[in-house]
C-alpha atoms as an extended CHARMM CRD file, in Angstrom:
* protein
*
       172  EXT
         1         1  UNK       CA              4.8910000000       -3.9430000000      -23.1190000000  PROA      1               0.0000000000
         2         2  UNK       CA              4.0450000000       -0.7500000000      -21.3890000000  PROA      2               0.0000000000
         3         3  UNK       CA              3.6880000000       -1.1540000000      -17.6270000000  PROA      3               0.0000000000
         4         4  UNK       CA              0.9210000000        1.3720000000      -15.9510000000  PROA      4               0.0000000000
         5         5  UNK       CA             -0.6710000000        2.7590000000      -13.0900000000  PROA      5               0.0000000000
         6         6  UNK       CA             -3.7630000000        2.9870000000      -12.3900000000  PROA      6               0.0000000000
         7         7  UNK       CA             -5.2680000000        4.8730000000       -9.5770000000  PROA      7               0.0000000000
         8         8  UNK       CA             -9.1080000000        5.8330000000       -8.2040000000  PROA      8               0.0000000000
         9         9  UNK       CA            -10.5010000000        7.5590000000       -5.5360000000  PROA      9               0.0000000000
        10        10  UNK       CA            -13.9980000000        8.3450000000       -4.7230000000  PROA      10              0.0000000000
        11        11  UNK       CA            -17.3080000000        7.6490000000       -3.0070000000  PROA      11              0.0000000000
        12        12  UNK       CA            -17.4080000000        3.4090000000       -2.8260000000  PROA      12              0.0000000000
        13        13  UNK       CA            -20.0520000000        1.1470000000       -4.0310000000  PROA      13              0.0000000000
        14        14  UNK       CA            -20.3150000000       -2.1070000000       -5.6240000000  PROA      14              0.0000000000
        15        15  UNK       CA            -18.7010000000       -3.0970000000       -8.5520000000  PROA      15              0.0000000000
        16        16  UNK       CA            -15.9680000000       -0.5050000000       -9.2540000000  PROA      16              0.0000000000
        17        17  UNK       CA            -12.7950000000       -3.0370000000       -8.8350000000  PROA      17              0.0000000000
        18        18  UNK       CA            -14.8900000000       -5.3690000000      -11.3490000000  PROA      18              0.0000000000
        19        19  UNK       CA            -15.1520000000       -2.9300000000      -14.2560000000  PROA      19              0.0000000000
        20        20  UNK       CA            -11.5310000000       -1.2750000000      -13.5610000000  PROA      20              0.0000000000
        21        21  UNK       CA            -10.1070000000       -5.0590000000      -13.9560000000  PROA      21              0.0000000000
        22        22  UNK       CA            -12.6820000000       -6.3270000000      -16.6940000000  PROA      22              0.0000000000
        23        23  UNK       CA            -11.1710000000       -3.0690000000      -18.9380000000  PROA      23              0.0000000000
        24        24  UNK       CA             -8.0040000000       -3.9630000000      -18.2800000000  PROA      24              0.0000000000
        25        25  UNK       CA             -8.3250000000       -7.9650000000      -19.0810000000  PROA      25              0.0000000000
        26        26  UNK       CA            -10.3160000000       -7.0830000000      -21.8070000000  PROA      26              0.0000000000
        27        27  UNK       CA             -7.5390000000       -5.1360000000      -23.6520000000  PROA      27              0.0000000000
        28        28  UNK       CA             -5.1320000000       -8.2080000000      -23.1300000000  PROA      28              0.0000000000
        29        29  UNK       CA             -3.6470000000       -6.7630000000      -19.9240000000  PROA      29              0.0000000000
        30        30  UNK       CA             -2.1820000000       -8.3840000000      -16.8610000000  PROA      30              0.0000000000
        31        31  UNK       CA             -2.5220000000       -6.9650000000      -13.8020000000  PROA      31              0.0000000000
        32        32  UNK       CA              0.8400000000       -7.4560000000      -11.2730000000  PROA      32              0.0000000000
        33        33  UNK       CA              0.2360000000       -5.4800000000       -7.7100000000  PROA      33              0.0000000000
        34        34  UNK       CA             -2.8360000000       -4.2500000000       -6.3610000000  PROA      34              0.0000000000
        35        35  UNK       CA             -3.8710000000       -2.4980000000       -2.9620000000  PROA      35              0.0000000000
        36        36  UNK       CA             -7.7870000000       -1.4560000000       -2.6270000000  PROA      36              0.0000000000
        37        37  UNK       CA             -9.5120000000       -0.0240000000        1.0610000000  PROA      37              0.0000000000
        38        38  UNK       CA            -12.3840000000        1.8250000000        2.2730000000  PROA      38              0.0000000000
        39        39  UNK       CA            -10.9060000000        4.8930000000        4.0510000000  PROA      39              0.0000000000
        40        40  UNK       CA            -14.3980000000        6.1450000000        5.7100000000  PROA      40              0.0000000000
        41        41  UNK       CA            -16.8070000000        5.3860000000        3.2470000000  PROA      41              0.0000000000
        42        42  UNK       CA            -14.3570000000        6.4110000000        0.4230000000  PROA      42              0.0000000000
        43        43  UNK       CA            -13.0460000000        3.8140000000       -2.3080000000  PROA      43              0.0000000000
        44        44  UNK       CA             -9.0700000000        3.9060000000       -2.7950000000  PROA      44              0.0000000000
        45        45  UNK       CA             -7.2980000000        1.7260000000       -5.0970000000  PROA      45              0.0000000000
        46        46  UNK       CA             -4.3370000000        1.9290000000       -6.8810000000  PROA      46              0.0000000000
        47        47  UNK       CA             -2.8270000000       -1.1870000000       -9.4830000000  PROA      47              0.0000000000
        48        48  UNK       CA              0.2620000000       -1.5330000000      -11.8670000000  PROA      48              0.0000000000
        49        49  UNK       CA             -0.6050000000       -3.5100000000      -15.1040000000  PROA      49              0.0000000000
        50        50  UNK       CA              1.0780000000       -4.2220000000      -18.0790000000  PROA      50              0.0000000000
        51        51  UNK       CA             -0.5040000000       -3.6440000000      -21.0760000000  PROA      51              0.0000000000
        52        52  UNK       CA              0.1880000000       -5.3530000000      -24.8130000000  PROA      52              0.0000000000
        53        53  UNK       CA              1.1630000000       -1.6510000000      -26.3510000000  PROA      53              0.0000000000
        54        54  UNK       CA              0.9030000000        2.0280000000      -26.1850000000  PROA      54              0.0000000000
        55        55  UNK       CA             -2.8830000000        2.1510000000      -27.8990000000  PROA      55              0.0000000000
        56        56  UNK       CA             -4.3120000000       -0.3400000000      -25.1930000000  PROA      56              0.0000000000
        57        57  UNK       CA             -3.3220000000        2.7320000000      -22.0420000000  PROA      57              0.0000000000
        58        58  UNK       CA             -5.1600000000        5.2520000000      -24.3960000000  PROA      58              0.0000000000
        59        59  UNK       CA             -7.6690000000        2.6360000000      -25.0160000000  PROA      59              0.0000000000
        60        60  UNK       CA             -7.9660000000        2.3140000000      -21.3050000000  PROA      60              0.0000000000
        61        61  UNK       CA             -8.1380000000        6.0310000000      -20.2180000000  PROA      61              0.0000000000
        62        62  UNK       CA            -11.0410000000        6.3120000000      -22.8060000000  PROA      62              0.0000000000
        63        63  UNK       CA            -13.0350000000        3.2110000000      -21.0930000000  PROA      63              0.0000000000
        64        64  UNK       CA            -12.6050000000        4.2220000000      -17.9580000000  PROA      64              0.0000000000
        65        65  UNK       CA            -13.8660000000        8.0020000000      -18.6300000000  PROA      65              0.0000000000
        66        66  UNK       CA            -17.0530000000        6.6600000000      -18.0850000000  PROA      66              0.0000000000
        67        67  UNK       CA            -16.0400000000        6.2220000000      -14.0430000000  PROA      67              0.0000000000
        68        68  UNK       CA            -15.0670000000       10.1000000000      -13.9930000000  PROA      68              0.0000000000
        69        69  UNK       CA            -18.5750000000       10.9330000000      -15.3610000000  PROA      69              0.0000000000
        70        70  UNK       CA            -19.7020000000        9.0880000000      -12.0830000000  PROA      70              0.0000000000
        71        71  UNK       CA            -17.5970000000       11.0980000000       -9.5260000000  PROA      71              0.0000000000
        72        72  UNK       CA            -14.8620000000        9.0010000000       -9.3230000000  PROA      72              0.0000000000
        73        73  UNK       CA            -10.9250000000       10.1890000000       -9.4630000000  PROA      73              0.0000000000
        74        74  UNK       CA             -9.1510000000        8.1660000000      -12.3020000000  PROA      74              0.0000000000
        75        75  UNK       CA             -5.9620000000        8.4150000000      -13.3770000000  PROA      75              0.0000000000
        76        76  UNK       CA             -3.5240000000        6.3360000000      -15.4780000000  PROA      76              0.0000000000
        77        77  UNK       CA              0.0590000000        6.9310000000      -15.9790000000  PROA      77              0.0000000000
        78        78  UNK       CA              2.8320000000        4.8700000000      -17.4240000000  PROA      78              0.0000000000
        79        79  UNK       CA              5.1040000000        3.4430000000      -15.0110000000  PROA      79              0.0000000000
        80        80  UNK       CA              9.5360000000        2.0630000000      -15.6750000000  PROA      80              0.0000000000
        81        81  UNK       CA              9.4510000000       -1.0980000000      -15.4530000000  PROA      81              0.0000000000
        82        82  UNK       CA             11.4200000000       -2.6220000000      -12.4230000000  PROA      82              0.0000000000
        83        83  UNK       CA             14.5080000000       -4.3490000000      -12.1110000000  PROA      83              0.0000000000
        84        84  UNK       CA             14.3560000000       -7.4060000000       -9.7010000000  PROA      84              0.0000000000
        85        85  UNK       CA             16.4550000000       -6.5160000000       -6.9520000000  PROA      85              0.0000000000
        86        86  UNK       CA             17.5840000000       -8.1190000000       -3.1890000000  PROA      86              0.0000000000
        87        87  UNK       CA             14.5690000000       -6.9190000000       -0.6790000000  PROA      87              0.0000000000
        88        88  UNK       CA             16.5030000000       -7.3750000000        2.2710000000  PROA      88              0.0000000000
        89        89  UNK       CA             15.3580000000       -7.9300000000        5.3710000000  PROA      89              0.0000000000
        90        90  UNK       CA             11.2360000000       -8.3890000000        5.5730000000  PROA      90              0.0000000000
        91        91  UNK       CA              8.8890000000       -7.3150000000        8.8850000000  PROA      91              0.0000000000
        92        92  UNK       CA              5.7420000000       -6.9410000000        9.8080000000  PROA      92              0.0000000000
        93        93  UNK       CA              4.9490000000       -3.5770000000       12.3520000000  PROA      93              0.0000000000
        94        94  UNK       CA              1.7750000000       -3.9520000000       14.5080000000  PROA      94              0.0000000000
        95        95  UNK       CA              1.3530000000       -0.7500000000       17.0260000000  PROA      95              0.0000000000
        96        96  UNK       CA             -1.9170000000       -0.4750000000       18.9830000000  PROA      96              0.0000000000
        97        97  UNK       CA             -3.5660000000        1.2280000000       21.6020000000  PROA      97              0.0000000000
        98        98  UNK       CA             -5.4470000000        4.3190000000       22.3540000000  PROA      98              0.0000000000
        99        99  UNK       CA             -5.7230000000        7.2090000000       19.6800000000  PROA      99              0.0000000000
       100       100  UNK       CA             -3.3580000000       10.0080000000       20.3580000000  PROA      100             0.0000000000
       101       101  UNK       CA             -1.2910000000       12.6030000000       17.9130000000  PROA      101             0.0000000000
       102       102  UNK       CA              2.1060000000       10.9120000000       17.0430000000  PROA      102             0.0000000000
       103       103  UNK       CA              1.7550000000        7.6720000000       16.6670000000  PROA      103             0.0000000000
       104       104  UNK       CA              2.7710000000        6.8190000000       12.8280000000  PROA      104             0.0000000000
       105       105  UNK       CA              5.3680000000        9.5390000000       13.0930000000  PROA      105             0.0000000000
       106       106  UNK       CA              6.9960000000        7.8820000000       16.0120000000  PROA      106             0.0000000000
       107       107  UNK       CA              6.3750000000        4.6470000000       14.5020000000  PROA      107             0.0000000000
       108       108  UNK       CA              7.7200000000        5.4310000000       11.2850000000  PROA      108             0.0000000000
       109       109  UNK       CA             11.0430000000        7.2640000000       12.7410000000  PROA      109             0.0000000000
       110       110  UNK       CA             12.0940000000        4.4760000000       14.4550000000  PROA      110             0.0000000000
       111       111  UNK       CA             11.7810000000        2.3410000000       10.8950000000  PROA      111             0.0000000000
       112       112  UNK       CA             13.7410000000        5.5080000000        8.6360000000  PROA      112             0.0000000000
       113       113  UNK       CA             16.2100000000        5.4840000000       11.3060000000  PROA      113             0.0000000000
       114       114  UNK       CA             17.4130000000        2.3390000000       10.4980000000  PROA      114             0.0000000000
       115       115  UNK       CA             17.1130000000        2.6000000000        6.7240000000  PROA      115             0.0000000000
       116       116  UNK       CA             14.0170000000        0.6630000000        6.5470000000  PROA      116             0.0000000000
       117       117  UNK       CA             11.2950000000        1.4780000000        3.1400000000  PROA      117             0.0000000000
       118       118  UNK       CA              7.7410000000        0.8450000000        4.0480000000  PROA      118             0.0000000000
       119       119  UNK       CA              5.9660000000       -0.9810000000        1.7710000000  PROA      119             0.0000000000
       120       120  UNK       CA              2.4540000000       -1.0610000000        2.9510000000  PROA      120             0.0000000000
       121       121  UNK       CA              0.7410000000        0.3650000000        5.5850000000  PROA      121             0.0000000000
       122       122  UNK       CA             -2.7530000000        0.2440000000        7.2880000000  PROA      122             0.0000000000
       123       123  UNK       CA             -4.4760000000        2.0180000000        9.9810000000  PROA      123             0.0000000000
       124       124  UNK       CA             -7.6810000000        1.8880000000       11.5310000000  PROA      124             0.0000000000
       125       125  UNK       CA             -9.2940000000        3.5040000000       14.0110000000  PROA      125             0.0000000000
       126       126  UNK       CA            -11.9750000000        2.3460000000       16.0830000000  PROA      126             0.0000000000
       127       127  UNK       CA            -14.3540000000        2.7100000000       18.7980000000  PROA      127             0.0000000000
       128       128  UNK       CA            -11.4470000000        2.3820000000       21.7220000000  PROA      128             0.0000000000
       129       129  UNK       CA             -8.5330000000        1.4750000000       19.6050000000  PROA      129             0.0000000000
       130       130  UNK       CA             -5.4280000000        2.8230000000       17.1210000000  PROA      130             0.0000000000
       131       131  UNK       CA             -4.4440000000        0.0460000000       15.0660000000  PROA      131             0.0000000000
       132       132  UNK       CA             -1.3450000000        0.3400000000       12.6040000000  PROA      132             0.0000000000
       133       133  UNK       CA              0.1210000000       -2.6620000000       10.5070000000  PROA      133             0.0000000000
       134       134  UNK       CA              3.0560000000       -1.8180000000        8.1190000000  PROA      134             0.0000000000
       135       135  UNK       CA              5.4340000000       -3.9560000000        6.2030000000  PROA      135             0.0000000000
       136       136  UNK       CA              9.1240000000       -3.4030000000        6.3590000000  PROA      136             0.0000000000
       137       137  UNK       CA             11.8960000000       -3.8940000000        4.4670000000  PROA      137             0.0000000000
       138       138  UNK       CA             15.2330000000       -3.3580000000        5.8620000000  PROA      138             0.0000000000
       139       139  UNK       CA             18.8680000000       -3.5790000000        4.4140000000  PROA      139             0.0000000000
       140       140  UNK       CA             20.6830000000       -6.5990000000        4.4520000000  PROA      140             0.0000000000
       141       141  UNK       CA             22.3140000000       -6.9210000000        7.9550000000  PROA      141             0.0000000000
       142       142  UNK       CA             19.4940000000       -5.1150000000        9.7670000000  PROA      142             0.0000000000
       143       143  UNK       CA             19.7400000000       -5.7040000000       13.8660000000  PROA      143             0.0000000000
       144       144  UNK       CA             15.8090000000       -6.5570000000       13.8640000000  PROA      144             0.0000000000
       145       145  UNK       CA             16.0010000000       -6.9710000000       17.7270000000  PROA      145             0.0000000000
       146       146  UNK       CA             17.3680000000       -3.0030000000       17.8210000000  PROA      146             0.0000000000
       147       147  UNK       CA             15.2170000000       -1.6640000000       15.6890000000  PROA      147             0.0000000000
       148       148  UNK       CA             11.9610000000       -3.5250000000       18.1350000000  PROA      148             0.0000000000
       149       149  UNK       CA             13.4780000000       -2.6570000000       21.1430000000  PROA      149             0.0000000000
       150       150  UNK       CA             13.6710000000        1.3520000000       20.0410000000  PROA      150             0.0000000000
       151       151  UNK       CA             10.0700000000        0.7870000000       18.4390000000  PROA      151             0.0000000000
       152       152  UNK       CA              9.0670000000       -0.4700000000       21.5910000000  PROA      152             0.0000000000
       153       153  UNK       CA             10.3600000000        2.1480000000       23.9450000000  PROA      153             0.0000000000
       154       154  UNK       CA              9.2730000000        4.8870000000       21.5050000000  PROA      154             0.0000000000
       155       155  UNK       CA              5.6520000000        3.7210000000       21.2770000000  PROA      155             0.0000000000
       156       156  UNK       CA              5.5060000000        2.8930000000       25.1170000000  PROA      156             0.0000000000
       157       157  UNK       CA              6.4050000000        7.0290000000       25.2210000000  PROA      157             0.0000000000
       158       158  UNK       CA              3.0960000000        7.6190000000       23.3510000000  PROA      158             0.0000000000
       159       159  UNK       CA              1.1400000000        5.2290000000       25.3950000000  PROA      159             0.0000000000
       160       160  UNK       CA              0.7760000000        2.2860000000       22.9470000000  PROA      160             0.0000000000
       161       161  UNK       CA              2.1680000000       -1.1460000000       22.1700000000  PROA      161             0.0000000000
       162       162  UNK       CA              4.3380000000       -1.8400000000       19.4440000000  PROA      162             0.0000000000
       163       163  UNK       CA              5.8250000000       -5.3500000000       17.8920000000  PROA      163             0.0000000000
       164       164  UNK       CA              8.1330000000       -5.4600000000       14.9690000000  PROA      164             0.0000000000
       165       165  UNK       CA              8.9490000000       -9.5810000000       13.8820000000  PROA      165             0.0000000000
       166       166  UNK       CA             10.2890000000      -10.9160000000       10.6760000000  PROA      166             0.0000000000
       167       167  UNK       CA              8.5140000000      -11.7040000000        7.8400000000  PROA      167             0.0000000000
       168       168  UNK       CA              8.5010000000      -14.2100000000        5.2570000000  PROA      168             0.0000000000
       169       169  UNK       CA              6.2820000000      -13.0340000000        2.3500000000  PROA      169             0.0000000000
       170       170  UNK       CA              6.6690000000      -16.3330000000        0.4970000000  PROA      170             0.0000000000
       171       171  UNK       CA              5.0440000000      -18.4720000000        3.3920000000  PROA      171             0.0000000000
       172       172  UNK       CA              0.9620000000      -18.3640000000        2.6480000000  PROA      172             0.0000000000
Protein backbone atom coordinates (compact mmCIF):
# COMPACT_ATOMS: atom_id res chain seq x y z
CA UNK A 1 0.00 0.00 0.00
CA UNK A 2 1.71 3.07 -1.26
CA UNK A 3 1.84 5.85 1.32
CA UNK A 4 1.67 9.62 -0.30
CA UNK A 5 1.86 13.15 0.05
CA UNK A 6 -0.19 15.40 -0.87
CA UNK A 7 0.38 19.06 -0.84
CA UNK A 8 -1.65 22.52 -2.08
CA UNK A 9 -1.13 25.94 -2.00
CA UNK A 10 -3.10 28.73 -3.36
CA UNK A 11 -5.73 31.45 -3.10
CA UNK A 12 -8.48 29.85 -0.29
CA UNK A 13 -12.12 29.41 -0.68
CA UNK A 14 -14.67 27.01 0.27
CA UNK A 15 -14.60 23.58 -0.37
CA UNK A 16 -11.02 22.71 -1.42
CA UNK A 17 -10.19 20.27 1.75
CA UNK A 18 -13.69 18.55 0.77
CA UNK A 19 -12.83 17.57 -2.81
CA UNK A 20 -8.94 16.86 -1.98
CA UNK A 21 -10.36 14.22 0.76
CA UNK A 22 -13.57 13.04 -1.24
CA UNK A 23 -10.75 11.96 -4.20
CA UNK A 24 -8.83 10.39 -1.94
CA UNK A 25 -11.77 8.28 -0.02
CA UNK A 26 -13.17 7.70 -3.16
CA UNK A 27 -10.17 5.70 -4.52
CA UNK A 28 -10.24 3.51 -1.24
CA UNK A 29 -7.64 5.69 0.51
CA UNK A 30 -7.05 6.48 4.14
CA UNK A 31 -5.87 9.51 5.10
CA UNK A 32 -3.22 9.38 8.41
CA UNK A 33 -1.79 13.16 9.23
CA UNK A 34 -3.08 16.29 8.10
CA UNK A 35 -2.14 20.08 8.79
CA UNK A 36 -4.35 22.84 6.78
CA UNK A 37 -4.09 27.08 7.59
CA UNK A 38 -4.85 30.27 6.06
CA UNK A 39 -1.47 32.09 5.84
CA UNK A 40 -3.00 35.69 4.73
CA UNK A 41 -5.71 34.83 2.65
CA UNK A 42 -3.71 31.89 1.11
CA UNK A 43 -4.87 28.09 1.52
CA UNK A 44 -1.91 25.66 2.72
CA UNK A 45 -2.38 22.11 3.31
CA UNK A 46 -0.34 19.31 3.19
CA UNK A 47 -1.65 15.28 4.09
CA UNK A 48 0.03 11.75 3.98
CA UNK A 49 -2.45 8.99 2.79
CA UNK A 50 -2.16 5.61 1.97
CA UNK A 51 -3.50 4.49 -1.00
CA UNK A 52 -4.72 0.65 -2.07
CA UNK A 53 -1.89 0.57 -5.07
CA UNK A 54 0.30 2.38 -7.43
CA UNK A 55 -2.76 3.18 -10.14
CA UNK A 56 -4.95 4.87 -7.33
CA UNK A 57 -1.70 7.96 -6.85
CA UNK A 58 -1.87 8.27 -10.74
CA UNK A 59 -5.53 8.04 -10.46
CA UNK A 60 -5.32 10.79 -7.94
CA UNK A 61 -2.88 13.25 -9.69
CA UNK A 62 -5.33 13.00 -12.72
CA UNK A 63 -8.50 14.01 -10.39
CA UNK A 64 -6.99 16.52 -8.82
CA UNK A 65 -5.64 18.28 -12.19
CA UNK A 66 -8.79 19.81 -12.24
CA UNK A 67 -7.61 22.06 -8.91
CA UNK A 68 -4.39 23.22 -10.98
CA UNK A 69 -6.72 24.42 -13.81
CA UNK A 70 -8.18 26.65 -10.92
CA UNK A 71 -4.87 28.26 -9.70
CA UNK A 72 -4.13 26.08 -7.13
CA UNK A 73 -0.44 24.39 -6.43
CA UNK A 74 -0.90 20.51 -6.28
CA UNK A 75 1.46 18.13 -5.88
CA UNK A 76 1.59 14.42 -4.95
CA UNK A 77 4.57 12.40 -4.24
CA UNK A 78 5.08 9.00 -2.76
CA UNK A 79 6.29 8.97 0.64
CA UNK A 80 8.61 5.55 2.86
CA UNK A 81 6.57 4.42 5.00
CA UNK A 82 7.59 4.96 8.75
CA UNK A 83 8.86 2.83 11.29
CA UNK A 84 7.21 3.39 14.77
CA UNK A 85 9.82 4.68 16.83
CA UNK A 86 10.30 6.17 20.77
CA UNK A 87 9.24 10.12 20.45
CA UNK A 88 10.91 11.07 23.44
CA UNK A 89 10.24 13.73 25.37
CA UNK A 90 6.89 15.87 24.17
CA UNK A 91 6.40 20.00 24.71
CA UNK A 92 4.44 22.51 23.83
CA UNK A 93 6.44 26.22 23.01
CA UNK A 94 4.19 29.33 23.41
CA UNK A 95 6.36 32.75 22.83
CA UNK A 96 4.43 36.04 22.63
CA UNK A 97 4.73 39.56 22.60
CA UNK A 98 5.43 42.42 20.36
CA UNK A 99 6.61 41.81 16.64
CA UNK A 100 10.29 42.24 16.22
CA UNK A 101 13.07 40.44 13.77
CA UNK A 102 14.38 37.28 15.64
CA UNK A 103 11.98 35.83 17.34
CA UNK A 104 11.53 32.10 15.77
CA UNK A 105 15.26 32.07 15.23
CA UNK A 106 15.93 32.65 18.85
CA UNK A 107 13.13 30.51 19.70
CA UNK A 108 14.08 27.76 17.62
CA UNK A 109 18.00 27.84 18.72
CA UNK A 110 17.30 27.37 22.05
CA UNK A 111 15.08 24.02 20.97
CA UNK A 112 18.18 22.65 18.23
CA UNK A 113 20.48 23.30 20.97
CA UNK A 114 19.23 20.74 22.94
CA UNK A 115 18.52 18.23 20.18
CA UNK A 116 14.93 18.93 20.09
CA UNK A 117 12.82 18.21 16.25
CA UNK A 118 9.91 20.49 15.84
CA UNK A 119 7.02 18.99 14.82
CA UNK A 120 4.54 21.68 14.25
CA UNK A 121 4.63 25.13 14.38
CA UNK A 122 2.23 28.19 14.18
CA UNK A 123 2.54 31.83 14.12
CA UNK A 124 0.33 34.61 13.95
CA UNK A 125 0.58 37.97 13.89
CA UNK A 126 -1.81 40.43 14.93
CA UNK A 127 -2.89 43.84 15.53
CA UNK A 128 -0.41 44.31 18.81
CA UNK A 129 0.82 40.83 19.16
CA UNK A 130 3.58 37.92 17.90
CA UNK A 131 2.19 34.72 18.73
CA UNK A 132 4.27 31.39 18.16
CA UNK A 133 3.08 27.80 19.30
CA UNK A 134 5.41 24.85 18.36
CA UNK A 135 5.49 21.28 19.42
CA UNK A 136 8.63 19.67 20.63
CA UNK A 137 10.07 16.60 20.81
CA UNK A 138 13.15 16.08 22.71
CA UNK A 139 15.48 13.00 23.34
CA UNK A 140 14.92 10.79 26.03
CA UNK A 141 16.54 12.36 29.18
CA UNK A 142 15.90 15.95 28.08
CA UNK A 143 16.42 18.59 31.25
CA UNK A 144 12.93 20.31 30.23
CA UNK A 145 13.48 22.88 33.10
CA UNK A 146 17.06 23.90 31.16
CA UNK A 147 15.93 24.03 28.04
CA UNK A 148 12.73 26.77 29.55
CA UNK A 149 14.94 28.55 31.56
CA UNK A 150 17.46 29.33 28.34
CA UNK A 151 14.12 29.82 26.23
CA UNK A 152 13.11 32.14 28.70
CA UNK A 153 16.16 34.29 29.07
CA UNK A 154 16.67 34.22 25.28
CA UNK A 155 13.18 35.49 24.44
CA UNK A 156 13.20 38.04 27.43
CA UNK A 157 16.54 39.38 25.20
CA UNK A 158 14.11 40.01 22.28
CA UNK A 159 11.48 41.54 24.38
CA UNK A 160 8.90 38.69 24.52
CA UNK A 161 7.61 35.94 26.77
CA UNK A 162 8.32 32.49 26.30
CA UNK A 163 6.92 29.08 28.13
CA UNK A 164 8.07 25.66 27.20
CA UNK A 165 5.86 22.69 29.46
CA UNK A 166 5.45 19.06 28.76
CA UNK A 167 3.13 17.58 26.70
CA UNK A 168 1.07 14.63 26.62
CA UNK A 169 -0.35 14.16 23.08
CA UNK A 170 -2.49 11.21 24.14
CA UNK A 171 -4.57 13.30 26.76
CA UNK A 172 -7.69 14.96 24.59
Amino acid sequence: MPSIAVTVVGHDRPGIVNRVTAHIADLHGNLEDSSMGLLRGHFAMTLIADLPDEESMQALEDRLAPLRDEGLTVSVIAVPGEEPHDPGLLARMSVHGADRPGIVRGATDVVLRFGGNITGLSTRLGADLYVLTADVVFPPGTDLAAVSELLQGRMSELGVHATLVADDEDVL
